[in-house]
C-alpha positions in Angstrom: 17.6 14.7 33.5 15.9 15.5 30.6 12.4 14.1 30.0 11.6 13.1 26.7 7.8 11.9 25.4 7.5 10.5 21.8 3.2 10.8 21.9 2.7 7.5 19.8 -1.0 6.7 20.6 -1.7 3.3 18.6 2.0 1.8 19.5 2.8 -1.9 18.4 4.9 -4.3 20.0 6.8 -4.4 16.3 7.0 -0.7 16.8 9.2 -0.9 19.1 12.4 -2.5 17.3 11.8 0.3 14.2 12.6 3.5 14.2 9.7 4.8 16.7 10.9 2.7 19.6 14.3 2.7 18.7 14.6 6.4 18.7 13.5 7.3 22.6 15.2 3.9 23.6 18.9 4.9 22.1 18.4 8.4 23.3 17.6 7.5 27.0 20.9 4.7 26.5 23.6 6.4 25.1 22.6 10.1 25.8 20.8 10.1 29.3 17.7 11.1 28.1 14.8 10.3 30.8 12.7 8.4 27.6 9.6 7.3 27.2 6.6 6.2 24.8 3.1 7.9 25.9 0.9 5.5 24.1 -2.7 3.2 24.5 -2.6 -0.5 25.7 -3.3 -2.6 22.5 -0.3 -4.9 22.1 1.6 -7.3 24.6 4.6 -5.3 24.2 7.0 -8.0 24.6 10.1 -6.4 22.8 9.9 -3.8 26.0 11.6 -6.3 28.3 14.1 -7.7 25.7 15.2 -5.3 23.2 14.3 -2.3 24.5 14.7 -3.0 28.1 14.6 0.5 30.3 12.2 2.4 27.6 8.9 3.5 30.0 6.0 2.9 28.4 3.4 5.6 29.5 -0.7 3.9 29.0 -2.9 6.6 28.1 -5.9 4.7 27.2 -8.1 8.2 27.4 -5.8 9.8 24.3 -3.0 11.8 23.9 -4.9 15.3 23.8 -5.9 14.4 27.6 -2.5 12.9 28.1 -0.8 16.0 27.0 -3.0 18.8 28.9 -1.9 16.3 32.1 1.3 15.9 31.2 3.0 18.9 28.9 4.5 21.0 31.8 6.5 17.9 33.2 7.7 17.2 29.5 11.2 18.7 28.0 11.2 17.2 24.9 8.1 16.1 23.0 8.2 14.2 20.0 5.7 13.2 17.6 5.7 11.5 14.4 4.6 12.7 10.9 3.3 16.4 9.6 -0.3 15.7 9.7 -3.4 17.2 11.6 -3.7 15.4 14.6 0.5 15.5 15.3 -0.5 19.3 14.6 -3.3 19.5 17.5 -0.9 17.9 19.8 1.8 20.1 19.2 -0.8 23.2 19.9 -1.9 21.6 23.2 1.9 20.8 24.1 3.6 24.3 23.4 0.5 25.9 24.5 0.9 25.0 28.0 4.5 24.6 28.0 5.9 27.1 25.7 9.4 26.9 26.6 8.9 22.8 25.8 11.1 21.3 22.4 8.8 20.5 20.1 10.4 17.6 17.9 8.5 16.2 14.8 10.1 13.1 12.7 8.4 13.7 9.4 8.9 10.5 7.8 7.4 11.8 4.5 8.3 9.8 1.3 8.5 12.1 -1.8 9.1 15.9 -1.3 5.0 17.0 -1.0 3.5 17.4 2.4 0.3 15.1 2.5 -1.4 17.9 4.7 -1.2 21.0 2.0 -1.3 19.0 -1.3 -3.8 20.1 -3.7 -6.0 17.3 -3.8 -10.1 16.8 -4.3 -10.4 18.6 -0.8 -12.6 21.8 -1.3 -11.4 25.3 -1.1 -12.4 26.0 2.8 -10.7 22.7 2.9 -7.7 23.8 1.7 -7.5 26.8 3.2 -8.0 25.6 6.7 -5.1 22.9 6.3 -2.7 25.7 4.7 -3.4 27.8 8.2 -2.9 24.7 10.0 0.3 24.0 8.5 1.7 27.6 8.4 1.0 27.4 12.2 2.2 23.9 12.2 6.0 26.1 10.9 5.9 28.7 13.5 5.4 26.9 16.6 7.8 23.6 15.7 11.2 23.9 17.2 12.4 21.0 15.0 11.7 18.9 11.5 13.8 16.1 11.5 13.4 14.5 7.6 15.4 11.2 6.8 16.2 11.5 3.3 18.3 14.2 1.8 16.0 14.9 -1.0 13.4 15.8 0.9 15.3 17.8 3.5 16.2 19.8 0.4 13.3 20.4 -1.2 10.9 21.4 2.0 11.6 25.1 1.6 8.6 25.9 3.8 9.7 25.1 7.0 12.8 27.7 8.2 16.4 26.2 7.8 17.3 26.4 11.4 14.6 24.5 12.2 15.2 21.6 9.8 18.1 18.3 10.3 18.7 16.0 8.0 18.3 11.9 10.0 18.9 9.0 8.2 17.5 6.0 9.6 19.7 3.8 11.5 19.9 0.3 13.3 21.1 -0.6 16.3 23.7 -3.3 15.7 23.8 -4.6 19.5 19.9 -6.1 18.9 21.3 -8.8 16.5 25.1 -9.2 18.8 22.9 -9.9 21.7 21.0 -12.3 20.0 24.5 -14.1 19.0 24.4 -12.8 14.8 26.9 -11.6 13.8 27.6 -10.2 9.2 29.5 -12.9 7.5 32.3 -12.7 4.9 31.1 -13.3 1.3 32.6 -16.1 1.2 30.5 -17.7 3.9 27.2 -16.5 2.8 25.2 -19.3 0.6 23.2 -18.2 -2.9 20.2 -16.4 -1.4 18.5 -13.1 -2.7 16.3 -12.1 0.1 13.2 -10.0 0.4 11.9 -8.7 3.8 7.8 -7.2 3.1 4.5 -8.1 3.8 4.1 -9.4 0.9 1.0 -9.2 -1.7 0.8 -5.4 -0.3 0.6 -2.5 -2.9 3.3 -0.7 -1.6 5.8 -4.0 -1.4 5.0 -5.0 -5.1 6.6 -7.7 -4.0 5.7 -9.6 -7.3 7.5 -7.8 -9.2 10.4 -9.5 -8.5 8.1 -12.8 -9.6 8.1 -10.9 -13.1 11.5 -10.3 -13.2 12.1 -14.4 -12.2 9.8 -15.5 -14.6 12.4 -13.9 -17.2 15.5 -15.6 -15.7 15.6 -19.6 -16.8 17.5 -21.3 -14.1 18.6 -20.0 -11.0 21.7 -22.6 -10.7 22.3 -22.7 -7.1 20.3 -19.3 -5.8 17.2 -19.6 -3.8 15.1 -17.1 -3.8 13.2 -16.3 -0.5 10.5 -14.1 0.1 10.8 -13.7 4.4 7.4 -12.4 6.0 3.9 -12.1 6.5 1.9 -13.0 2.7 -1.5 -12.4 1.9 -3.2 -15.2 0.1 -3.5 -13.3 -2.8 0.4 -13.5 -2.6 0.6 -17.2 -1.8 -1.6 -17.9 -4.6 0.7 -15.6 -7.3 3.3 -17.8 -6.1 1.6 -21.0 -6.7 0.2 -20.1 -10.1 4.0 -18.7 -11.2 6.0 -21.9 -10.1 2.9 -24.1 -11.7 3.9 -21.5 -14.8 7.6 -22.3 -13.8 8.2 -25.4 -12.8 12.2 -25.3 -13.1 12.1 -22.7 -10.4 10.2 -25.3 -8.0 12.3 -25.6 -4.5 14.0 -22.2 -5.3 11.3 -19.6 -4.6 10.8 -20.3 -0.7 7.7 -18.0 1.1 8.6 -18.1 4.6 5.7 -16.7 6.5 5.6 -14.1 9.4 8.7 -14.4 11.4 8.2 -13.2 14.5 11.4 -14.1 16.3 14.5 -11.9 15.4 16.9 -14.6 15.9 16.1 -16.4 12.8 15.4 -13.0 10.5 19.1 -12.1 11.4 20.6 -15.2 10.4 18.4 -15.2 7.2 20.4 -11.7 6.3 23.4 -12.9 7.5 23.2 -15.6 5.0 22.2 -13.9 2.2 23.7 -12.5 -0.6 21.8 -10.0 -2.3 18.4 -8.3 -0.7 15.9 -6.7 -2.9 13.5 -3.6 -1.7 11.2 -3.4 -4.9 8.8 -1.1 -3.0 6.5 1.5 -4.9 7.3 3.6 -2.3 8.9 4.3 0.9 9.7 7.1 3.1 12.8 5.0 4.2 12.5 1.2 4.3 14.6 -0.3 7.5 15.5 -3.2 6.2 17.5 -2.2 4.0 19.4 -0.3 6.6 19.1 -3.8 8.1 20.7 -5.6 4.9 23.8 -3.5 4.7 24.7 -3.8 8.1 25.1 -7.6 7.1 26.7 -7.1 4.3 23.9 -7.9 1.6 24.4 -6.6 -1.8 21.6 -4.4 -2.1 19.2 -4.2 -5.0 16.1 -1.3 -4.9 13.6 0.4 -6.7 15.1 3.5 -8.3 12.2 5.5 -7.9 12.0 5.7 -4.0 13.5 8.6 -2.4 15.4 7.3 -0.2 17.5 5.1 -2.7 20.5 7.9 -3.3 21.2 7.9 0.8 21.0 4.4 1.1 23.1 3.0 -2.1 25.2 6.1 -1.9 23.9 7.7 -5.5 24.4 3.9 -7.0 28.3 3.3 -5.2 27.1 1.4 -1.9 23.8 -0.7 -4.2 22.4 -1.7 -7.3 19.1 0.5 -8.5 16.1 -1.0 -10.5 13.2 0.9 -12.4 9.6 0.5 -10.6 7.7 -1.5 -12.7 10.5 -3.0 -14.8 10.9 -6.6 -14.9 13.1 -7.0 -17.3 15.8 -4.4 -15.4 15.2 -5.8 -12.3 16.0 -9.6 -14.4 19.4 -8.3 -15.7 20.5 -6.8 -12.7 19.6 -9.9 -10.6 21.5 -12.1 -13.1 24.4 -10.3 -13.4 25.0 -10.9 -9.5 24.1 -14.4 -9.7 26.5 -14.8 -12.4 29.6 -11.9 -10.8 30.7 -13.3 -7.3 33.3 -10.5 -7.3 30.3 -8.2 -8.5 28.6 -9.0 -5.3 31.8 -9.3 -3.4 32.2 -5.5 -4.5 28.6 -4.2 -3.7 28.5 -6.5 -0.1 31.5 -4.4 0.9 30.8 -1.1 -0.4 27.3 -1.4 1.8 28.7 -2.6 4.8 31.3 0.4 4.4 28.1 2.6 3.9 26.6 1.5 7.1 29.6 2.3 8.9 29.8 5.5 7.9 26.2 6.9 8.4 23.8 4.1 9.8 24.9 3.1 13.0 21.9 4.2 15.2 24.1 5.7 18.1 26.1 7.6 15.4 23.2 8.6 13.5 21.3 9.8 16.7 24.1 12.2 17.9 23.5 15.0 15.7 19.9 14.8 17.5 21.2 14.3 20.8 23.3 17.6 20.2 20.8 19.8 19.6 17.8 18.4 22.2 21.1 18.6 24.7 21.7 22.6 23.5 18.0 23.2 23.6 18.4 22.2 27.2 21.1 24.1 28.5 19.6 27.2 26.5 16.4 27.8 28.0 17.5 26.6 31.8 19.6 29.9 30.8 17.2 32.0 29.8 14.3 31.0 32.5 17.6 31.6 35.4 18.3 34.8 33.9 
């Protein structure tokens, strides 16, 4: 069996049901991977014996450099997240004593510029040290997987046979377990939905408050902001429906909702979901939203909003920073039931085709599996 590692040192119990638990976990279920997560001891980890029941978690409370010099002969496959120094120095310490190892790096970048060898305020020795660490970085990586297509274009730097384009997926069985299930249009109530921690930079989460203060009544929608709110946030909201008092009872902040149960149904209820994000290098929930069939409404600017709308077919795009955008296109699906109708299939459609985790992991699968039988191969022969 094949022993895969994702070194993940400060791992979350929330971790666990994105893409950095979900990843080892599907591998190890549907492809027979022997998976685990090397990682420290900080959280209770209580999605480990729920959703992803059967994923090890390895404690390495002394770091992953001393957990890798330990560990990196008994390792296949070890994978890392994100181009950056430190996932650099463990990649050194893992092919260095185990060079015929797979070295597997999930970039999750969000524009097409690699943090690590941008030019910057750094100073020239600076520079040039993170330029040698990166060009090293290339040589001794066996493979980059990026999750947007953009990006997997424009990263010219790294060699194409080391490269894979991986869209972010979700595992549909979480919410079937849990008794969810996507509902027709027709049975879903007048909700537009947005999943953040809100009052955040990168959520911008208030401007969809701009874009409400623009809109006059909301009829029979409800808008409902689901998750964890600064008070900075919380006291936006009260000064807008102070501001806006006919949208009093429709703008609903939930709070942190720690049970997955009740963020399920809230999906499977809604209508519409909006990402209005500054930037993201993916954002899951919206992977989350088509699977139930939400009529999905992001910002334009982040990269990954050609894969997951489908270049505008499967969602509805937005300008960052525009209000008054973001106002018409909310109204014209408040006021189009066969708009939303239209856009609620076409996601769901869009998930099927590309976004099922087990379907999105088997391109991966593939080549960890080749890897495999290739170099038992070469050290027989």
């Amino acid at each position: 069996m094949i022993k895969l590692v994702l070194v993940f040192e400060k791992l979350l119990n929330i971790h666990l049901v994105k893409d950095v638990g979900q990843i080892p976990y599907l591998l190890g279920k549907h492809f027979g991977f022997d998976a685990s997560i090397a990682c420290m001891n900080i959280d209770t980890y209580a999605h480990a014996k729920t959703t992803v029941k059967g994923l090890k978690l390895e404690f390495t409370n002394f770091g992953s450099y001393l957990y890798l010099i330990c560990n990196a002969r008994k390792i296949n496959v070890c994978m890392l997240f994100h181009i950056r120094a430190k996932s650099i120095y463990q990649g050194l310490i893992y092919k260095l004593l185990n060079p015929h190892g797979f070295l597997y790096i999930k970039s999750d970048l969000k524009d097409s510029v690699v943090p690590l060898v941008a030019k910057g305020k750094r100073g020239v020795l600076a520079q040039t040290y993170n330029r040698l660490l990166y060009n090293c970085f290339c040589r001794i990586v066996d493979l980059v997987s990026f999750e947007t297509m953009a990006v997997f274009k424009a990263i010219t730097s790294i060699a194409d046979h080391k490269k894979m384009y991986l869209p972010n997926g979700f595992d549909v069985t979480l919410p079937q377990s849990l008794g969810v299930h996507p509902k027709d249009v027709a049975e879903k109530q007048d909700i537009i939905l947005c999943v953040a921690r809100h009052g955040t930079e990168q959520k911008n989460s208030e401007l969809l408050l701009q874009a409400l203060e623009k809109i006059d009544d909301l009829g029979s929608w409800k808008f409902i902001f689901a998750g964890e709110a600064s008070q900075e946030f919380r006291n936006h909201c009260e000064n807008f429906l102070k501001s806006n008092p006919q949208h009093v009872g429709k703008v609903i902040l939930t709070g942190e909702i720690s049970d997955r149960k009740p963020l399920f149904e809230l999906y499977s209820q809604a209508k519409v979901f909006c990402l209005p994000s500054r930037w993201e290098s993916w954002g899951l929930v919206c992977t989350e939203a088509l699977y139930f069939g939400c009529a999905l409404v992001m910002t334009r600017e982040v990269v990954s909003a050609p894969d997951l709308t489908d270049n505008g077919r499967a969602g509805l795009l937005a300008g960052n920073e525009n209000a008054v955008e973001w106002a018409e296109v909310l109204q014209n699906l408040m006021h189009d039931p066969k708009l939303v109708e239209h856009y609620s299939n076409q996601g769901r459609a869009h998930f099927n085709a590309l976004f099922s985790w087990p379907d999105a992991l088997a391109p991966l699968a593939q080549r960890l599996l080749s890897n495999q039988q290739q170099s038992a191969g070469e050290i027989a022969g």
